[in-house]
C-alpha angles and dihedrals in degrees: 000000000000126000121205120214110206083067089057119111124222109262087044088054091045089055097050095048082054100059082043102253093159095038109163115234089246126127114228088209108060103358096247114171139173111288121200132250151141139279100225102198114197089266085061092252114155130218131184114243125162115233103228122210121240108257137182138165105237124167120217131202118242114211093187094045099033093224149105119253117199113203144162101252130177113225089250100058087043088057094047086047085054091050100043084058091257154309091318101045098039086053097048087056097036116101100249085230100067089049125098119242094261084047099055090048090046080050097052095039085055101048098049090049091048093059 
């Protein structure tokens, strides 16, 4: 079954932007994204093909919150969060610019509690 979008109407549209239908292949964490390259067949033809991070929907348990944060994380950056000692700790150290925009919120709110 195939939808097209352009016969959705609004609200349909609205819900399926909420449950995340049109999510993009970018990690929140450390802004990873699919990166462009070539098929090389054994006769040397090329053929354009997009390298895909690894994503995932993990949700983390935040000691300073007391919550839990649900986000799309590649498994390196959910490698790097288990080796920094967890989500607050990993988002205290991070550079805010390579953070997503629920990140950066989750990061401030974080910080101000901690002081």
């Amino acid at each position: 079954m195939s939808i097209d979008i352009y016969f959705l109407d609004y609200t349909t549209c609205k819900n399926y932007i909420a449950i995340g239908y049109f999510m993009s292949k970018k990690c929140e964490l450390t802004a990873k994204g699919p990166l462009k390259g070539h098929n090389v067949s054994h006769a040397n033809n090329k053929t354009k093909k997009r390298f895909l991070p690894n994503i995932k929907k993990v949700t983390f348990r935040s000691d300073i919150l007391k919550k839990n944060i649900k986000l799309n994380v590649s498994n390196a950056a959910l490698k790097t969060v288990d080796f920094k000692g967890g989500i607050d700790k990993f988002l205290k150290s991070v550079k805010a610019f390579k953070l997503s925009k629920k990140a950066k919120k989750l990061r401030t709110k974080i910080i101000s509690k901690e002081v």
